[in-house]
Structure formats: C-alpha cells, structure tokens
C-alpha positions in Angstrom: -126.7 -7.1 -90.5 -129.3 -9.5 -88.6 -126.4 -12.1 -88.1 -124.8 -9.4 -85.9 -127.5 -8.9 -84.2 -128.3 -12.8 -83.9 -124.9 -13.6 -82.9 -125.2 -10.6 -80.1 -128.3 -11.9 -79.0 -127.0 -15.5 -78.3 -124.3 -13.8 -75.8 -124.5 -14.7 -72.3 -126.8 -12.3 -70.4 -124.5 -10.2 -67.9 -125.7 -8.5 -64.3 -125.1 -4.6 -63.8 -123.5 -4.4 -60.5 -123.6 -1.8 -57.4 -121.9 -0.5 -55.0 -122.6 -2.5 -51.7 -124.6 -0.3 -49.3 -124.3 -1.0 -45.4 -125.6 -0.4 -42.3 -129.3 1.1 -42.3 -128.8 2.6 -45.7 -129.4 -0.9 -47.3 -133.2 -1.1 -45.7 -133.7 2.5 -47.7 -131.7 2.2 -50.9 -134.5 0.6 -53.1 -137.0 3.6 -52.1 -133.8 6.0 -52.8 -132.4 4.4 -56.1 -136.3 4.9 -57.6 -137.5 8.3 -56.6 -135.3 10.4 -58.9 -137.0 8.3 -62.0 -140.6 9.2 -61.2 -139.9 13.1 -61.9 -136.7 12.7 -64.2 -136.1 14.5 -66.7 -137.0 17.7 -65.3 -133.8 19.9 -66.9 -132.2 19.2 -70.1 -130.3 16.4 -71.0 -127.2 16.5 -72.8 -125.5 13.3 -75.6 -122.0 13.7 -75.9 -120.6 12.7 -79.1 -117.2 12.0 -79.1 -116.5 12.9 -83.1 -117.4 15.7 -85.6 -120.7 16.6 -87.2 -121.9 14.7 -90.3 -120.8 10.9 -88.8 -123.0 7.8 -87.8 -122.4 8.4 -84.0 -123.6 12.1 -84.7 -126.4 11.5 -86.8 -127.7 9.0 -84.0 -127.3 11.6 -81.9 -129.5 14.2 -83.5 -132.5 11.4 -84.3 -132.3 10.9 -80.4 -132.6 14.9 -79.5 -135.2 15.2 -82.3 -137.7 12.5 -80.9 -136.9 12.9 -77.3 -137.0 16.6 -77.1 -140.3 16.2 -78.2 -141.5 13.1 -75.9 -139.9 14.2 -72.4 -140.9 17.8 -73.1 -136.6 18.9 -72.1 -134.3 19.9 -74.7 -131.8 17.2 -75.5 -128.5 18.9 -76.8 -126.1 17.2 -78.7 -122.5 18.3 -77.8 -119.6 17.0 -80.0 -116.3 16.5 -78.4 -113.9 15.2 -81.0 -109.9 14.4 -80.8 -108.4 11.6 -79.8 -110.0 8.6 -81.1 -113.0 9.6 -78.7 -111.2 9.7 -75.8 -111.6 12.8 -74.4 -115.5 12.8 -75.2 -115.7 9.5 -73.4 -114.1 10.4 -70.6 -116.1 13.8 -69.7 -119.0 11.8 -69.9 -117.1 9.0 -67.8 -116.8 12.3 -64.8 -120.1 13.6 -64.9 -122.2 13.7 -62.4 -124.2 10.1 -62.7 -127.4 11.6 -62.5 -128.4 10.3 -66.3 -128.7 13.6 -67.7 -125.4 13.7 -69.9 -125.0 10.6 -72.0 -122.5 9.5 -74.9 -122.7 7.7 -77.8 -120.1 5.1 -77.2 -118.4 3.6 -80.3 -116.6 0.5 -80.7 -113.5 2.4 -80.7 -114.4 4.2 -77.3 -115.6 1.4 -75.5 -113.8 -1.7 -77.0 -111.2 -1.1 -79.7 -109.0 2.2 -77.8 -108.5 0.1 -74.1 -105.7 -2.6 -76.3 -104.5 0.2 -78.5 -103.5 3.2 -76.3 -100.9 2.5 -74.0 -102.5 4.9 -71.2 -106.3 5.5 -71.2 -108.0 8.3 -69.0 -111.0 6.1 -68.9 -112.0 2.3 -67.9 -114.2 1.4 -70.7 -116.1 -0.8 -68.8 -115.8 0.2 -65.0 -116.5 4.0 -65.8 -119.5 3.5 -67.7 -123.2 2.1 -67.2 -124.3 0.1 -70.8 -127.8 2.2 -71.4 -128.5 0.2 -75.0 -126.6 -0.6 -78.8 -128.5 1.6 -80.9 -127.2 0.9 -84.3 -124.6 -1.0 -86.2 -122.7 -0.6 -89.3 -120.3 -1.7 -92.0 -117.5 0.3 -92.9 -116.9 0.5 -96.9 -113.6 0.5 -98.6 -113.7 3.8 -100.8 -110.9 5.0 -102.9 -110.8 8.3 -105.1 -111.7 7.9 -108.4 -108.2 8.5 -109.8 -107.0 5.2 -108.0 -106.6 3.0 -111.5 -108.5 -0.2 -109.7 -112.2 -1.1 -110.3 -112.3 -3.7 -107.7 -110.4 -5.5 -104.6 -108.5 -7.9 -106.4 -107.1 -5.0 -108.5 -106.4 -2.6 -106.4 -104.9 -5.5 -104.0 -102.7 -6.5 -106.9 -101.9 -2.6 -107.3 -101.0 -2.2 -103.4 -98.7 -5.1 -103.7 -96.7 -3.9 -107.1 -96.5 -0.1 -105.8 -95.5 -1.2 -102.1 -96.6 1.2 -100.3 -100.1 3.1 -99.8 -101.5 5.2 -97.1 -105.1 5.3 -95.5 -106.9 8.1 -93.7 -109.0 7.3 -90.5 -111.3 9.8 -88.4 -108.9 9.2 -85.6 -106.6 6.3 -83.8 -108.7 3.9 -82.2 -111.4 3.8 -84.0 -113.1 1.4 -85.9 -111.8 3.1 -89.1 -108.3 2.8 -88.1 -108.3 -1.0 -87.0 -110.1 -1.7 -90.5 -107.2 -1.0 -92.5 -104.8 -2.4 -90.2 -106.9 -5.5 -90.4 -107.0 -4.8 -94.3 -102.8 -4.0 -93.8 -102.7 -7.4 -92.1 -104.5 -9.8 -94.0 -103.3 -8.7 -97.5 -99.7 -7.9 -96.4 -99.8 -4.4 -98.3 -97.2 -1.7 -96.8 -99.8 0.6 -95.7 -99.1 3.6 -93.9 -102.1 4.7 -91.2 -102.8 8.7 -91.6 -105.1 9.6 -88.5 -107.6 13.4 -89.1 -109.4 14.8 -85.8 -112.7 13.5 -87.5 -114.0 12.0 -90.8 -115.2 16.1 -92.3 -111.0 16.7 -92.3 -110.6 12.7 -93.5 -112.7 12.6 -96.6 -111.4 15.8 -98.4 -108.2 14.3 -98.3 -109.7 11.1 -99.8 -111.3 13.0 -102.9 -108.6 15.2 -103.4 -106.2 12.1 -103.5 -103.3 13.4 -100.9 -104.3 9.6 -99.3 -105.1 6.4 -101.4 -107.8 4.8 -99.3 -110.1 5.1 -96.3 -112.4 2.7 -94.5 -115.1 5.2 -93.7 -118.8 4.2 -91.9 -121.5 4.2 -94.6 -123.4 6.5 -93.5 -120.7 8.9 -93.7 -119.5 7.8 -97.5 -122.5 6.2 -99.4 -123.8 9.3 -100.8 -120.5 10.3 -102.4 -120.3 6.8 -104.1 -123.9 7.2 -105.1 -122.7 10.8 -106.4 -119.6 8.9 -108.1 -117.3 11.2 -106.2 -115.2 8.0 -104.4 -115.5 4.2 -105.9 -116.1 1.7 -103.5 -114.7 -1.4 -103.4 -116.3 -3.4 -100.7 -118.1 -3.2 -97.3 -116.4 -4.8 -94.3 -119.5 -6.7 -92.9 -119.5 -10.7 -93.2 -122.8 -9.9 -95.8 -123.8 -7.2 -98.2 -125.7 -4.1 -96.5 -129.6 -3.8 -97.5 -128.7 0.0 -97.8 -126.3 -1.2 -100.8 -126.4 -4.6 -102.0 -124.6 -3.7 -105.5 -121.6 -3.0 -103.0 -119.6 -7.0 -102.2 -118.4 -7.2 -99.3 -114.3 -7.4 -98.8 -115.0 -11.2 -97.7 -116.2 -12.4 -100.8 -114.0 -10.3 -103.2 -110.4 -12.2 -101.6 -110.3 -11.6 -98.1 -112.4 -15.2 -96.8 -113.0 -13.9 -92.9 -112.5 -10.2 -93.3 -115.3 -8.8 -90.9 -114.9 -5.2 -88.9 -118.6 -3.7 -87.7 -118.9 -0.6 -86.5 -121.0 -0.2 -83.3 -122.9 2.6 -81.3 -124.2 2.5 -78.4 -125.5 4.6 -75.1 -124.0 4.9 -72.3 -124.2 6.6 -68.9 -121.5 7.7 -66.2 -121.2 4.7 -63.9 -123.2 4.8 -60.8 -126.4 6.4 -62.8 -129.4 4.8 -60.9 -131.2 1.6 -62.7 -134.4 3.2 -62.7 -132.9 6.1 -65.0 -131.0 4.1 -66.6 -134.0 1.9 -67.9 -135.9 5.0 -68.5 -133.7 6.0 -70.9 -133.3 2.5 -72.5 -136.8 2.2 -72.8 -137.4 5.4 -74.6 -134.5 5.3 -77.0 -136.1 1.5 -78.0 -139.2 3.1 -78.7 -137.6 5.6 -81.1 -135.7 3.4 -82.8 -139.0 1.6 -83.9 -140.6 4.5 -85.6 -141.1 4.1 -88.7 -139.6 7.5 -89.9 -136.5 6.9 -87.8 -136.3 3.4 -89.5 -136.1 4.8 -92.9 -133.4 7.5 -91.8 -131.4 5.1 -90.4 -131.7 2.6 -93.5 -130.9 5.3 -95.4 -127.7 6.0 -94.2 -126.7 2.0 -93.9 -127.4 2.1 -89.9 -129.4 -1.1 -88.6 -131.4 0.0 -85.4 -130.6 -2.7 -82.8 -132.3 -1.2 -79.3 -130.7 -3.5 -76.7 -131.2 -3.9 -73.1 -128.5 -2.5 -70.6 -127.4 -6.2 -69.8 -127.6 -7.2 -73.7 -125.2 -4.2 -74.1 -122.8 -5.5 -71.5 -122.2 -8.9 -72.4 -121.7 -7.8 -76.5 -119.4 -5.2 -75.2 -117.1 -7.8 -73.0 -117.3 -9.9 -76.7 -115.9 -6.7 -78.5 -113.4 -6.0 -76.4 -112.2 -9.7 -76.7 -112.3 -9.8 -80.1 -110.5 -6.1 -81.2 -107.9 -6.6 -78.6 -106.7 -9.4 -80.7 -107.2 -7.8 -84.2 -105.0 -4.8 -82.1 -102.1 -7.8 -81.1 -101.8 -9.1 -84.3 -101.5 -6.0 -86.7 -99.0 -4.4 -84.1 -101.0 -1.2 -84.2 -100.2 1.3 -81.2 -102.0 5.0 -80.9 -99.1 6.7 -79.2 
C-alpha cells in the first residue's frame, strides 16, 4: 500500500480556510481561536462511525477510544450510526457543535464516492467538514462462497459471462464496496445486479449462505473467513498484493490491467472546529498510529496506518472525489 501513500504524498499541499472576521474581532481572534486548546478535552469526546460493528471504519474507531481514553484522561465513545451509505452518520457529525469533541471516521464513500452517486446529499462533503487526518487505507478483496464452482478470476469471469447474470452484496450504496463491483461490472461487462445491506454483519451472511454470488468486502472485515476457508478469495482490488496477504493476487494482474479501488478512512471534524483543536487531535491520533501494538492490530487486519496532516487530508480528498466521480459516470451507478 506505500504507492498509495507515495502518490498521496506528492499531492499539492491545500490551505484550510476561515471564516473572515471583521471589525475589532480580527485583532482578538488568534488569542480566541487558541484558548479552548490549552484545556481541551475536558468532557468526553465522542467518534461517530457511520457503519456497523465489526468493519475497518469501526475497528479504527475502537483503537482510537482505547489509546486516547487512556492519554487525555476523558472517555472517548464510539457511537455507530449506520444506513445510508454513511450518510446519515456523516451528516450528524456534519451539525454538531464544532467544538472538536464529536468526530467521524469519514470513508471514501462519505466523503468522496456518495457526493456523484446520490442525486440529493444532506451534507457537503467538503464544505461541512474540517480534514483532521487519513488514518488508514485498505484493499477491498473479491470473496465468493465456496459453492461458486470458480477457483480464480479468470474462471469465475468466464463463469459470469456464460450464466449472464450474477448479483453482489455491498454494506450499503455509496460506498467503496458498492463502486467496486460496478467497477468490476464495468470493466468485465458481466450483468451484475448490485444488492445493497444496512452494513457488512447483514452483507456477509448472505455471502456464505449463497443467497448473493459475490461481494467486494474491506479486508479487515473478510480475511479471517478466507483464512477460516469459509469464502474463497479471488483477488484484492489494490494496484499491489497486501503485506497482510500476499498469497492473495490482486484483480490487476489476474485480467483486469488497471483495476484499482482503495478503501480510505479518515478523521474528520464539523467545519468551523478551531485549528488549534483540530491539530491537537491530529497530533495525537499520529502518535497512536505509531505504536507498535496498534501497528500490529492494524496489519493484522490488512489496514496500513497513514497519520496525515489536516492539509495532506484535503488535497487527497479533492483527488478522490475526482477520481470516483468518474468511476460513478462511467458505470451509470445511481443510489436512489
């Protein structure tokens, strides 16, 4: 995952912006912006997650109120808010007071992919929000149920093809999930019919159980059933292999030249948060991500740690939302 990283890296740097301030205000508003930072936290803090239990953005979640319960001496509750390809988690975060002490872990779904594939959104993905850091990113892997009679892509290509029709389960419209196998519906022509559950705990029962044929679930979510030999995977959607699973190809390099879907997660705060808070909280969730034992969980579960800066955030956000809205135009896709 380093080239995703590397290639985020390279993006041009972007400026958070502020409201102007006038009059005599503007000779105080540095002294004003700061103070709240010096004593905050000093209630508890809240991470919205806009899925179900058990998924990358949730497991994220829980790391982060583990380790910074501990370090800014506040609980830190995770809430999870699922439905509607994030949306409505997203956009309570989006309303709250922009104090910094209820965050969300943004997806690439929330805050890139759902602005070009729902026709109304309560939300401006980028407007609303103030980028806090990308915390972790992650392939999505092809996994069918074992019942499926295809070992690898090119078979179960072949097999989509002479059938003509299949369906795939997602953990919701909008998310990275979804556009994944309209990508996959795209590229290899396959009549594939999209099958949306409130969250991937409703999605993968249906996968094992063989009421849908495929799903392009996050690794984290999915690699432990593989391992298990409860769902045969047939590739990973990142341009290379994952260090969590190097035995697994990637879709790429098994007939799809060019097939490359990320998933990414990231922090953000209600717009209008003050900087200093802002970077507090960017500072601390770096530091996390660079313990050792949080390494390992994360590896573990096929999440690379990234640990951004809010301006880093910004720019590779703009890029996303460039790039899905495209993948979005191309496969036709629509939520509602």
């Amino acid at each position: 995952m380093q080239s995703v990283f590397a290639s985020f890296r390279r993006l041009p740097g972007a400026v958070l912006t502020c409201a102007a301030v006038f009059g005599a205000a503007v000779s105080i508003a540095p002294v004003a912006a700061q103070a709240p930072a010096s004593s905050f936290p000093d209630k508890p803090l809240r991470i919205v997650v806009t899925f179900t239990t058990g998924g990358a953005p949730d497991i994220l979640a829980r790391i982060l109120s583990e380790k910074m319960s501990a370090s800014w001496g506040q609980p830190v509750v995770v809430d999870n808010k699922p439905g509607a390809g994030g949306n409505p988690g997203a956009d309570f975060v989006a309303k709250s007071p922009a104090d910094g002490y209820t965050v969300v872990v943004g997806t690439v779904g929330t805050h890139s992919i759902n602005p070009a594939l729902y026709s109304k959104m309560p939300y401006d993905a980028v407007k609303d929000f103030a980028p806090i850091t990308l915390l972790a990113t992650t392939p999505n892997m092809l996994v069918i149920n074992n019942d499926v009679p295809a070992k690898n892509l090119k078979d179960f290509i072949a097999l989509g093809k002479k059938e003509g029709k299949m369906t795939f389960a997602s953990s919701g419209s909008g998310t990275s999930i979804h556009v994944s196998g309209e990508l996959f519906k795209t590229m290899t022509g396959i009549d594939m019919v999209h099958v949306p559950y409130k969250g991937r705990a409703t999605a993968i029962p249906d996968v094992l159980g063989g009421r849908v044929t495929m799903m392009f679930d996050n690794m984290p979510s999915s690699l432990a059933l593989v391992r298990e030999g409860k769902l045969r995977a047939l590739g990973v959607t990142s341009a290379q292999r994952s260090p969590a699973a190097p035995e697994i190809p990637t879709i790429a390099e098994s007939g799809l030249p060019g097939f490359d879907a990320v998933s990414w997660f990231a922090l953000f705060a209600p717009a209008g948060t003050p900087k200093p808070i802002v970077d507090k909280w960017a500072t601390e969730v770096r530091r996390v991500l660079k313990l050792p034992d949080v390494a390992k969980r994360l590896a573990d579960n096929g999440l690379e740690p990234v640990g951004s800066t809010p301006e880093e955030l910004a720019a590779y956000q703009r890029a996303e939302i460039t790039k899905w809205a495209k993948v979005v135009k191309d496969s036709g896709a629509k939520a509602d």
